[in-house]
N, C-alpha and C positions, 0 to 999 in steps of 0.2 A: 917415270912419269905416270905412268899406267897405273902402278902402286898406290902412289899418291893420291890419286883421282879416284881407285878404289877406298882406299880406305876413306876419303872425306865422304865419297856419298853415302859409306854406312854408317858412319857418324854422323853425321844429319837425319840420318832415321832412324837413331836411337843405338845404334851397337855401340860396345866397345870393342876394339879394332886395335890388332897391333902386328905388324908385319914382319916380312925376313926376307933377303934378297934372293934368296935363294931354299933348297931343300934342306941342306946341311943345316944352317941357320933355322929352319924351320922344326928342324928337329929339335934342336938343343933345347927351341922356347918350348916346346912340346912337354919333352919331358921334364924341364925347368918348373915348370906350370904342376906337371903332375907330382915332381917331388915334394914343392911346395902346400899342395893339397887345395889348389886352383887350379881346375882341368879347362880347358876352354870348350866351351860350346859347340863349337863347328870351326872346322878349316875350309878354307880354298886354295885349293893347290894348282898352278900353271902344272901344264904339263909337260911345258917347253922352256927350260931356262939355258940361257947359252952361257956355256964355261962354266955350268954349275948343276948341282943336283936337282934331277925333276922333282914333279907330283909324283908318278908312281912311287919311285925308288924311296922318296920320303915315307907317304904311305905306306909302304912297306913295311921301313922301318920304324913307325910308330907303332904299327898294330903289331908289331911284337912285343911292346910294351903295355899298349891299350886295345887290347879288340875291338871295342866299342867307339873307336873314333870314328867320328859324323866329319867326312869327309868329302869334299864338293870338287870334282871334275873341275878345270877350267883351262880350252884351249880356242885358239882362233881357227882350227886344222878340221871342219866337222868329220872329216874320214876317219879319225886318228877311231881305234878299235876302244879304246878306254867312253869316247866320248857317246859311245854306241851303245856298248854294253859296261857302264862303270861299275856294280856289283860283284862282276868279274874280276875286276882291279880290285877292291876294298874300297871305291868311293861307292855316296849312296845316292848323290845327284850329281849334276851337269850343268855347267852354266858355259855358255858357248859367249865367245868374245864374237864385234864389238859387244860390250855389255847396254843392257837397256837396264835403267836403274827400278823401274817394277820389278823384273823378272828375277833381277841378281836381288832384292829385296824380300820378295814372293819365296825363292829358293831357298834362301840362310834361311827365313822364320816358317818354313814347312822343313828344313831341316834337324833345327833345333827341337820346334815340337813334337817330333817322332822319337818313339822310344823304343 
């Protein structure tokens, strides 16, 4: 449900938006995208998915494919060490759940514009 709710609000403010239930999944469009010679913009990675692959472990395994992925923090856990220091992880911003749609809006397009 959360998904959902994400993806419409960024589509209502212009992104294109396509999701994965998980990090496995997230990888495949990942490099799916990169094989294709359509790399996506920016990610949002949960950091917490149950019975399935995180944010980090994803990230991980993208940046061994793409160094340069613009990858975004996302947990409801503010302790969690990632959402403190994401740098440390290979993400390059944070966006802390509940989402306020400024902020998670503010964050993808100060994401993307970074080079």
């Amino acid at each position: 449900m959360i998904l959902d709710l994400v993806k419409e609000m960024l589509e209502r403010s212009g992104y294109q938006v396509e999701t994965a239930a998980d990090g496995d999944e997230a990888v495949r469009h990942y490099l799916h995208a990169m094989d294709n010679g359509d790399s996506f913009d920016a990610v949002i990675m949960d950091l917490t998915i149950p019975g399935g692959m995180g944010g980090k472990e994803a990230v991980s395994t993208i940046a061994v494919h793409d160094k340069s992925v613009k990858a975004i923090a996302s947990s409801g856990y503010s302790n969690d060490p990632i959402m403190a220091n994401p740098r440390d992880f290979g993400f390059v911003a944070v966006v802390p759940k509940p989402y306020q749609l400024k902020e998670l809006c503010d964050t993808v397009r100060r994401v993307i514009l970074e080079t």
